[in-house]
LUMFITI-987315 format. One record per residue (C-alpha): x, y, z. Coordinates in nm, 3 decimals, always signed. Each point is the difference from the previous one (the first is absolute). Layout:
% residues N
<<X; Y; Z>>
...
END
This chain:
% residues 451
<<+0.000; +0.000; +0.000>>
<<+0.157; +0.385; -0.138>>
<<-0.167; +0.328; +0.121>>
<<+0.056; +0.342; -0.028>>
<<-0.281; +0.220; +0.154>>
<<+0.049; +0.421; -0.009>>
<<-0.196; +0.209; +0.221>>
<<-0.278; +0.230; -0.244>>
<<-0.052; +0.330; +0.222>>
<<-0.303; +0.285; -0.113>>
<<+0.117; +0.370; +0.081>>
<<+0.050; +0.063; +0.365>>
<<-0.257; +0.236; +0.171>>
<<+0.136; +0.361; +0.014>>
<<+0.200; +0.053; +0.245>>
<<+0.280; +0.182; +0.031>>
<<+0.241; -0.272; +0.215>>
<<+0.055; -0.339; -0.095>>
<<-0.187; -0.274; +0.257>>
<<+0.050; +0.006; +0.342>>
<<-0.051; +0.211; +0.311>>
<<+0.057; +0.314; +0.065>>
<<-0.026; +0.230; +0.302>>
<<-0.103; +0.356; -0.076>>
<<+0.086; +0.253; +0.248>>
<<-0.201; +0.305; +0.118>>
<<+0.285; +0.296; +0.149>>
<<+0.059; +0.410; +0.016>>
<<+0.109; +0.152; -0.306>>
<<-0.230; -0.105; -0.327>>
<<+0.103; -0.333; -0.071>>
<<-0.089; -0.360; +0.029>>
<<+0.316; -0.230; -0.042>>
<<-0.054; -0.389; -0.121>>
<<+0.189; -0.255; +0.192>>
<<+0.056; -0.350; -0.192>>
<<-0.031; -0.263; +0.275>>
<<+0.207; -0.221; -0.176>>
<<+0.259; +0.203; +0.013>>
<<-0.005; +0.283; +0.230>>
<<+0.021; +0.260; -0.225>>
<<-0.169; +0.319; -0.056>>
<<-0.109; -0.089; -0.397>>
<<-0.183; +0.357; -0.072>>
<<-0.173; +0.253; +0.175>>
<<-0.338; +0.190; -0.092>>
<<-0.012; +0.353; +0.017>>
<<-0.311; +0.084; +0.199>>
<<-0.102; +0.335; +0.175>>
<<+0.173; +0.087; +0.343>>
<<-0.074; -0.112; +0.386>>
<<-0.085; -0.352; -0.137>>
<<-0.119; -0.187; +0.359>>
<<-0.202; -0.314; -0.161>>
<<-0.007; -0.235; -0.248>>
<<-0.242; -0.286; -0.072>>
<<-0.001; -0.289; -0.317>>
<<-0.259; -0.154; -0.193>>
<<-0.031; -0.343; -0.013>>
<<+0.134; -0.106; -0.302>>
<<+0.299; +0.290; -0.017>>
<<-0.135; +0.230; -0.237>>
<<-0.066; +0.270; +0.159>>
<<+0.176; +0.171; +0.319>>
<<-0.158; +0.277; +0.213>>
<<+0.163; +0.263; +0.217>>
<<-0.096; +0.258; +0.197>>
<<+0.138; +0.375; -0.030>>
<<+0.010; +0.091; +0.389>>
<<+0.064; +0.431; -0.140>>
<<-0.186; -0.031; -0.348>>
<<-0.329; -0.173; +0.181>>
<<-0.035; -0.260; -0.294>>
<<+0.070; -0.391; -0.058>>
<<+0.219; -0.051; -0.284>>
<<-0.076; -0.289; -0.215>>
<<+0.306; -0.197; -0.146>>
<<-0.022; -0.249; -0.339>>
<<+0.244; -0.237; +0.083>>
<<+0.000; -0.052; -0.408>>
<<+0.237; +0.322; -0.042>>
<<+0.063; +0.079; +0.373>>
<<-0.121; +0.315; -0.072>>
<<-0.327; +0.263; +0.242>>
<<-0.290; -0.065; -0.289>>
<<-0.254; +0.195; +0.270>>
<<-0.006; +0.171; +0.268>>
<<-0.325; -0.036; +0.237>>
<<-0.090; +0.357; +0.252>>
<<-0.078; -0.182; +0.329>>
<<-0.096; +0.149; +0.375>>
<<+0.293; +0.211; +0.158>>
<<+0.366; -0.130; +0.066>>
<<-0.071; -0.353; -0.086>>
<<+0.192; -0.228; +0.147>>
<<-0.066; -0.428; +0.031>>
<<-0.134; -0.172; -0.356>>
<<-0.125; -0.340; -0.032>>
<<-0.173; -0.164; -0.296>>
<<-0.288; -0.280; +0.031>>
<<+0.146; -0.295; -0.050>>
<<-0.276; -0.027; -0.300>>
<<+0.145; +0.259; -0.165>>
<<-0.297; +0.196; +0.026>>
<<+0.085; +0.319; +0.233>>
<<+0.317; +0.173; +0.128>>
<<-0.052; +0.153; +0.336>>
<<+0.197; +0.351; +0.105>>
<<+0.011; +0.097; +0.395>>
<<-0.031; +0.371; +0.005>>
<<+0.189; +0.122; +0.324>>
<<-0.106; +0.356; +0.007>>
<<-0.342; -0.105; -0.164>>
<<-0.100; -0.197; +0.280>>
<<-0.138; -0.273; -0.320>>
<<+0.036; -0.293; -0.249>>
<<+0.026; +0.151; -0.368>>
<<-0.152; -0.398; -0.162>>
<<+0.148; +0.007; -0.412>>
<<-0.210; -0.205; -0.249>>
<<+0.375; -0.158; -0.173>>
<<-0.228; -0.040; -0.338>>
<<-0.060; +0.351; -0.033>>
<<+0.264; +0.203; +0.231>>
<<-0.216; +0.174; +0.199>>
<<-0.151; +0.065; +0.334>>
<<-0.309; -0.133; +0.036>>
<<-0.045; +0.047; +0.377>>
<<+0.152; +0.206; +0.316>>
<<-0.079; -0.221; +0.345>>
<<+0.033; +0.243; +0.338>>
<<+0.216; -0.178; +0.190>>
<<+0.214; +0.069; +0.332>>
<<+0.238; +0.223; +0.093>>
<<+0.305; +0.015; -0.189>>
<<+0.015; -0.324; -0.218>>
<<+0.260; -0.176; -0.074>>
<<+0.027; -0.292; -0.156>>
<<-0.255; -0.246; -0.165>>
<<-0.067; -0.362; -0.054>>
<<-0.264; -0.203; -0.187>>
<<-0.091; -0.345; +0.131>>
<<+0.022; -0.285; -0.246>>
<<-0.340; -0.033; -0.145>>
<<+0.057; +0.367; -0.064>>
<<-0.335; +0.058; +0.198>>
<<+0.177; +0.239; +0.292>>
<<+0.258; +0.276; +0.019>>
<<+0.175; +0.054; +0.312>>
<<+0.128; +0.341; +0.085>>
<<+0.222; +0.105; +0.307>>
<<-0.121; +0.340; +0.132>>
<<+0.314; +0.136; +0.162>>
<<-0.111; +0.272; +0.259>>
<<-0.317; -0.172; +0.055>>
<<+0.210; -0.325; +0.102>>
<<-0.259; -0.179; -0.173>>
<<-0.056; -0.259; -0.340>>
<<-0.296; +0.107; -0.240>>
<<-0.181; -0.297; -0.157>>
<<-0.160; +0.056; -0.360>>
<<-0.248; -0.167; -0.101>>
<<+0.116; -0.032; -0.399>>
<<-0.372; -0.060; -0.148>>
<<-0.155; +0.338; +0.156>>
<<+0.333; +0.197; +0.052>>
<<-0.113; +0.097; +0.318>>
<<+0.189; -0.078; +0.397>>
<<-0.143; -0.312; +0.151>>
<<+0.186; -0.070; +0.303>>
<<+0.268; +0.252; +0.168>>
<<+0.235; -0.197; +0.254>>
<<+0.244; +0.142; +0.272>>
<<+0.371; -0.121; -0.023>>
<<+0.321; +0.086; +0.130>>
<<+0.139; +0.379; +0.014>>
<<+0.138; +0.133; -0.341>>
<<-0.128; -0.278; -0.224>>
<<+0.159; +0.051; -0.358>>
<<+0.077; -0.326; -0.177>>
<<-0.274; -0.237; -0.085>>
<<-0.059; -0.371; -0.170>>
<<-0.228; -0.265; -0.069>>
<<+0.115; -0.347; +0.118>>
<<-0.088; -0.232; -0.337>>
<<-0.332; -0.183; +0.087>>
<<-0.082; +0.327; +0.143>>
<<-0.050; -0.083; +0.366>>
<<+0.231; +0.244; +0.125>>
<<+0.071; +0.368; -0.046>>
<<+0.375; +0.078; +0.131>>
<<+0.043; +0.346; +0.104>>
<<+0.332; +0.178; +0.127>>
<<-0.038; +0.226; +0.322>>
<<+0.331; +0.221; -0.008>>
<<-0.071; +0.144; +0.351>>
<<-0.040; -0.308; +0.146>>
<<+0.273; -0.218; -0.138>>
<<-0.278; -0.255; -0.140>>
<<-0.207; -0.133; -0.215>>
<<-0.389; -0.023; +0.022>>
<<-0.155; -0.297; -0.120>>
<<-0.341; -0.012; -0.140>>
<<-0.256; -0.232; -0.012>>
<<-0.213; +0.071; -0.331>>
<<-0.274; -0.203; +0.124>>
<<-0.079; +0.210; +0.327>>
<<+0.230; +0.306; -0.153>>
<<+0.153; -0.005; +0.353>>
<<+0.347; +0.016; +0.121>>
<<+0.079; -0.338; +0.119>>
<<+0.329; -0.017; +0.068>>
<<+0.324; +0.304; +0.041>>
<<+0.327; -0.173; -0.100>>
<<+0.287; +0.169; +0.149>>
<<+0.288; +0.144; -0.287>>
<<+0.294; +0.220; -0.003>>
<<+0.044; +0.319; +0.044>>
<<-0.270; +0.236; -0.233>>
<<-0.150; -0.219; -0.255>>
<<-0.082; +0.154; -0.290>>
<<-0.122; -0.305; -0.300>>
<<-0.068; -0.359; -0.047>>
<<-0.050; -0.286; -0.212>>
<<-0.149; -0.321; +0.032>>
<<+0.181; -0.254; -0.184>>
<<-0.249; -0.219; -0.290>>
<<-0.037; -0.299; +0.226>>
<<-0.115; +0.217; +0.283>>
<<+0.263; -0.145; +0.229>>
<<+0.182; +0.345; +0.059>>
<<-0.029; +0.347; +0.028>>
<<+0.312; +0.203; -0.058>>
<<+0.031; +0.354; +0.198>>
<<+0.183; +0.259; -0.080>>
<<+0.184; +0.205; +0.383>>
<<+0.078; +0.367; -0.139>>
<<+0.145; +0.088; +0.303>>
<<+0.161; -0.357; +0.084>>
<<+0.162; -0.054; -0.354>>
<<-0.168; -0.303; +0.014>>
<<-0.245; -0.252; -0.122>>
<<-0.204; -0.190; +0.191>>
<<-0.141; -0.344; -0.096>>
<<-0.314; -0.106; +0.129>>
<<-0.124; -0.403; +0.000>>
<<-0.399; +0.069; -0.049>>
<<-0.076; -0.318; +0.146>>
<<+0.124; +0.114; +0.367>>
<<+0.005; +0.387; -0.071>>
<<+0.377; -0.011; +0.136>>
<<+0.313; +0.182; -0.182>>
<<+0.239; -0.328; -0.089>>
<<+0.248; +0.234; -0.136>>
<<+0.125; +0.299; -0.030>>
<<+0.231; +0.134; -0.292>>
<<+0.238; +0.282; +0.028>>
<<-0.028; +0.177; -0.345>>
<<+0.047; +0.378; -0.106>>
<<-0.048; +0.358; +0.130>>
<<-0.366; +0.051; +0.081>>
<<-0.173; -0.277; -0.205>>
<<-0.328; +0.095; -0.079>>
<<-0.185; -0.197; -0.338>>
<<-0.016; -0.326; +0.008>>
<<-0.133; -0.262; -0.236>>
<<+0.072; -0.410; -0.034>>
<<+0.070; -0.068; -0.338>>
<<-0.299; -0.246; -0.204>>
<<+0.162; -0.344; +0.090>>
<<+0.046; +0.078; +0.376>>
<<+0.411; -0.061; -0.055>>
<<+0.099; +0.336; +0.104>>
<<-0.102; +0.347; +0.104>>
<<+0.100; +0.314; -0.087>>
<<+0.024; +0.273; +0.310>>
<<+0.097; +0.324; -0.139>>
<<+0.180; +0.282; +0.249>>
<<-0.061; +0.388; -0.011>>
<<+0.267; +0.118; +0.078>>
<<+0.285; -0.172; -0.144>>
<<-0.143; -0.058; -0.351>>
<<-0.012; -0.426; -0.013>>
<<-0.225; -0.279; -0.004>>
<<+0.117; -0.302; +0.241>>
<<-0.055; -0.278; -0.150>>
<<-0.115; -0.288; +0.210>>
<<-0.011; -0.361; -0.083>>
<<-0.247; -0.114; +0.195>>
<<+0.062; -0.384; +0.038>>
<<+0.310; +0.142; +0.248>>
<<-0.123; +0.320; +0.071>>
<<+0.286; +0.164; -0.078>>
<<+0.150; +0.270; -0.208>>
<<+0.142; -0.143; -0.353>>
<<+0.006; +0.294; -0.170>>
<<+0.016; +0.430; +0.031>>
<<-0.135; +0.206; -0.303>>
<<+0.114; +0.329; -0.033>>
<<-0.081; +0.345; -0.159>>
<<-0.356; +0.124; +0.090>>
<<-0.087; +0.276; +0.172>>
<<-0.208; +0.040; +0.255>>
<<-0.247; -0.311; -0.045>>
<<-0.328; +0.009; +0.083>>
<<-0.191; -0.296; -0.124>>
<<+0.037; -0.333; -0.240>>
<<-0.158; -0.252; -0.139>>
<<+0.114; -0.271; -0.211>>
<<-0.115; -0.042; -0.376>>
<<-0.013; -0.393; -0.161>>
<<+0.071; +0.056; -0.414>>
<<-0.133; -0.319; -0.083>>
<<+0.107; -0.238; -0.296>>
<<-0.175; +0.100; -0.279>>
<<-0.358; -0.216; -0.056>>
<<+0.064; -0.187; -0.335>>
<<-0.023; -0.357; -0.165>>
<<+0.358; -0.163; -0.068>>
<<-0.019; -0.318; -0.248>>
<<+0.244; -0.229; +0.057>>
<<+0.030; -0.291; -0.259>>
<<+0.130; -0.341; +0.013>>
<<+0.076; -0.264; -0.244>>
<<+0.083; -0.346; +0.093>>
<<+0.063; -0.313; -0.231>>
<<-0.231; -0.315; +0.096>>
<<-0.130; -0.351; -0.132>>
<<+0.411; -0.106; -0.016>>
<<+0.241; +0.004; -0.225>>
<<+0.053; +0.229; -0.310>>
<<+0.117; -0.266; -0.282>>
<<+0.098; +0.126; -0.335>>
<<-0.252; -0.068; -0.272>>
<<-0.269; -0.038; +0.270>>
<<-0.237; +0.203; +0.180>>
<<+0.055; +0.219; +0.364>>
<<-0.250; +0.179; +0.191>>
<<+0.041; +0.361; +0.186>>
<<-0.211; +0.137; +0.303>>
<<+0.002; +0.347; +0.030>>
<<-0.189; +0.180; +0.284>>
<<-0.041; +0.344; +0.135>>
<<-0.021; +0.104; +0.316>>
<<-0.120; +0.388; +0.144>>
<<+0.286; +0.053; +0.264>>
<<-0.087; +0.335; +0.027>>
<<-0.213; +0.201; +0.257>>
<<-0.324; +0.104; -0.228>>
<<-0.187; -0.224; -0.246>>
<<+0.002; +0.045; -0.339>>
<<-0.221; +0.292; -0.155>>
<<-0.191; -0.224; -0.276>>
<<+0.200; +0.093; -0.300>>
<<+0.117; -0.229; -0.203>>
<<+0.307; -0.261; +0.121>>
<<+0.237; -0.143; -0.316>>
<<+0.232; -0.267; +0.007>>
<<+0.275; -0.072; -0.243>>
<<+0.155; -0.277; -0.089>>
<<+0.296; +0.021; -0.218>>
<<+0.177; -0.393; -0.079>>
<<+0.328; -0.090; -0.072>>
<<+0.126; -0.090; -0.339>>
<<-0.089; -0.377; -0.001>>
<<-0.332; +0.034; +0.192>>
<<-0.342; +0.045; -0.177>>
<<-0.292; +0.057; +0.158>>
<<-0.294; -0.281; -0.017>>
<<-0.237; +0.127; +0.262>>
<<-0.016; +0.236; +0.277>>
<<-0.355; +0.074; +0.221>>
<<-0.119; +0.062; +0.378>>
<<-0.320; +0.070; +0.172>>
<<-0.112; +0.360; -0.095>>
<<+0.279; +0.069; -0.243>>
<<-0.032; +0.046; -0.357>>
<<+0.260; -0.151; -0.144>>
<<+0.162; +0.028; -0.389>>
<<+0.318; -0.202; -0.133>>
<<+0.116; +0.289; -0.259>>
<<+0.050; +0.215; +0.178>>
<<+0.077; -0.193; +0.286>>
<<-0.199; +0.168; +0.258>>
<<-0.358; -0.018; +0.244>>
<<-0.142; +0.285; +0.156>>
<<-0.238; +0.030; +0.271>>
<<-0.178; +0.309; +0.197>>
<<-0.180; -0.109; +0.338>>
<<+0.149; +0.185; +0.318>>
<<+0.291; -0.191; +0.156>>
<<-0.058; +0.055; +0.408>>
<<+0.368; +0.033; +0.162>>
<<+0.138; -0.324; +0.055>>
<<-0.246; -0.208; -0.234>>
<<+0.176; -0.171; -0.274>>
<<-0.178; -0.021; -0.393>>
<<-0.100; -0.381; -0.052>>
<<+0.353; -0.141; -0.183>>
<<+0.065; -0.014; -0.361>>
<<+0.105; -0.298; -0.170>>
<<+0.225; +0.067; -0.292>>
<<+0.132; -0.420; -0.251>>
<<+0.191; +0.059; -0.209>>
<<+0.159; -0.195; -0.281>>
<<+0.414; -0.045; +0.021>>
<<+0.130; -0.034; -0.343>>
<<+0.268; -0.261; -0.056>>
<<+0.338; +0.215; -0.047>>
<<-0.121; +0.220; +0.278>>
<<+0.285; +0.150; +0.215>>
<<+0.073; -0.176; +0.285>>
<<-0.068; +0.272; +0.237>>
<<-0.282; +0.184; -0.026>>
<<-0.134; +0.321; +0.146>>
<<-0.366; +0.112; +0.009>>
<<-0.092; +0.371; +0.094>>
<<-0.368; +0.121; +0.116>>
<<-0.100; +0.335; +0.088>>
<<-0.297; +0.153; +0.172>>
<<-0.144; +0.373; -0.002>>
<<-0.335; +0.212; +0.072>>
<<-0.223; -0.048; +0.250>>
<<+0.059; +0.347; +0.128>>
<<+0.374; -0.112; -0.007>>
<<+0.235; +0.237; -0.122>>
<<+0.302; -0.202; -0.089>>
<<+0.085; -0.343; -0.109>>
<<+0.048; -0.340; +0.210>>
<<+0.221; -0.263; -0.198>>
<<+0.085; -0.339; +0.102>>
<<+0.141; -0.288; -0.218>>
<<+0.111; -0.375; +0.003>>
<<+0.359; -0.115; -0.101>>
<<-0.086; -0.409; -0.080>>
<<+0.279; -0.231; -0.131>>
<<-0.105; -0.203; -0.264>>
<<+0.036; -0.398; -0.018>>
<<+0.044; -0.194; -0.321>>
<<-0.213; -0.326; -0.107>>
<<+0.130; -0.319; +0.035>>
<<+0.177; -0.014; -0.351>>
<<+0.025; +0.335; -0.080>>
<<+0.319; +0.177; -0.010>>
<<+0.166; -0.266; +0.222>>
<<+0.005; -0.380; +0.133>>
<<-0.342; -0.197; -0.022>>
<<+0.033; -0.174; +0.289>>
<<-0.224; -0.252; -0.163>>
<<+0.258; -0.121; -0.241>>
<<+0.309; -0.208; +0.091>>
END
């Protein structure tokens, strides 16, 4: 058996990075740099507007929105050219941003508003202002999307939003100075930073009651929860630290020395590390968190405020890969051989209905005598079949049987070369067969039924 199979990619989806994840960073002075994960490195950075103090992704990575703390506005960014395509006028001096995890709505935190500023993300534009506490911070959404959580700094409260009326539903007492704010992933907790206190408030969304106040260092500022819900990561401004909390016993378990007032702090999409970025020296610690330790220190922002991580995902297409294999035995010279050939959709997306060819082209020496499958239509000059049902990824076309005739003087190697296009394909997947001929008894060599 011979195979050669080559992957058959459509275009990518616009964006303006190649796949992978990147963090996007909120700071002072009008920018938003790009980290690449994979490598640590600042890869570009989007000129925005000025103050920049949050910054919240769309699922799927197309679009990235910011808030303008000065200019009063979200900023939205099209990951396709890394480039502001609109800017949205919000409540005044924005601050926290958080998008449903539908995609539906981006939520702003107006401090000096005292309100939520809710964005429709298919049209850019406000479509509600909620009155909310005193001084708002940040925001979260639970995961069904159906509640936004907003920490009311001065009030030393957490607003809850009821996301299908737009109105406050619940307003619950926490600890003193509550800023940062998440959801834990089956959305049975709320996690909420108290920097006056040194602790975290934990919320039960059932009762939306404080259940539990898990001592942290010294003036927490933001958390994550990690994907698995195991851990919430805490950023100490004051301590230069992070905290990690177990969420099964609401205890720290660790705590990791890292940079010069940490503040934002987000666990990357596979839970394998965190970034915790500090103020004041300019870096993101980065934080493996299977040791929960510092691996890594990125340098050259200024001032961060906020980040959140943004997954470019491999591009959605069908890949055909072809194979060819030689069956029912030996290829003998002035016989007959048979071929199977049969495609297989390796890629991520099915096919989009057009029309799949395939090609065979034989060796000097072979002829064709027949060649069909189930669903193909099949002719011997040229020596092709086509088909056009959708392909799901994974499936596999029913196989194509290709006897042919082996003249007498044919070579005694012999190579046979398919190829397979369409489909929504934009290339071309090639595999062939490299079969060594045998000779009949008394042709070209010793009978072995004569003496």
């Amino acid at each position: 058996m011979a195979g050669l199979a080559l992957p058959v990619l459509s275009a990518q989806p616009a964006h303006a990075l190649p796949p992978g994840t990147y963090a996007y960073i909120a700071q002072d002075g009008g920018t938003v740099p790009v980290i690449d994960t994979a490598t640590g490195t600042i890869v570009t950075t989007v000129n925005v507007s000025t103050s920049e103090r949050g910054v919240a992704v769309l699922p799927g990575a197309e679009f990235v929105y910011v808030t303008n703390f000065l200019a009063d506005q979200v900023a939205v960014i099209a990951t396709s050219t890394n480039t502001v395509t609109a800017t949205i006028p919000v409540g005044n001096r924005p601050r926290g941003v958080a998008a449903s995890p539908n995609g539906a709505f981006v939520y702003a935190a107006n401090t000096l508003g005292n309100s939520v500023s809710v964005i429709d993300t298919s049209t850019n534009t406000v479509t509600a202002t909620i009155p909310v506490g005193n001084n708002p911070q940040q925001v979260a959404v639970s995961p069904n999307s159906g509640f936004v959580y907003v920490t009311n700094q001065n009030d030393n409260t957490v607003s809850v939003i009821d996301t299908s009326t737009n109105t406050v539903t619940a307003t619950i007492p926490v600890g003193n100075n509550p800023q940062g704010v998440a959801v834990s992933p089956n959305g049975a907790f709320v996690y909420v930073t108290a920097g006056n206190d040194d602790a975290v408030s934990v919320i039960d969304t059932s009762t939306n009651t404080v259940t539990a106040t898990v001592p942290v260092g010294d003036f927490p500022m933001r958390l994550a929860v990690t994907p698995n819900g195991a851990f919430v990561y805490v950023t100490n401004d004051l301590g230069d630290s992070v905290s990690v909390i177990d969420t099964s016993t609401n205890t720290v378990t660790a705590t990791i020395p890292v940079g010069d007032e940490p503040l934002p702090v987000a666990v990357a999409p596979d839970g394998s590390f965190v970034y915790a970025a500090n103020r004041a020296d300019g870096s993101v610690s980065v934080i493996d968190t299977s040791t929960n330790t510092v691996t890594d220190t990125i340098t050259g922002l200024r001032a961060p405020e906020a980040l959140a991580f943004a997954v470019v995902p491999k591009p959605m297409a069908p890949a055909l890969k072809l194979l060819k294999l030689t069956t029912g035995g030996q290829f003998v010279r002035g016989g007959q051989g048979t071929y199977s050939l049969t495609a297989t959709n390796t890629g991520n997306a099915a096919t989009d209905g057009t029309t799949v060819t395939l090609t065979d082209t034989l060796p000097a020496g072979l002829t064709p005598v027949s060649l069909s499958g189930t669903g193909w239509t099949c002719t011997l000059t040229p020596l092709s079949c086509t088909r056009s049902d959708v392909l799901a990824p994974g499936a596999s076309y029913p196989p194509l049987t290709l006897t042919v005739q082996i003249a007498a003087d044919a070579p005694k190697q012999v190579t046979n070369t398919a190829t397979i296009t369409g489909g929504g394909t934009t290339g071309t997947s090639t595999a062939t067969a490299t079969t060594t001929l045998k000779d009949k008894p008394g042709y070209g060599g010793h009978d072995p039924r004569k003496a």
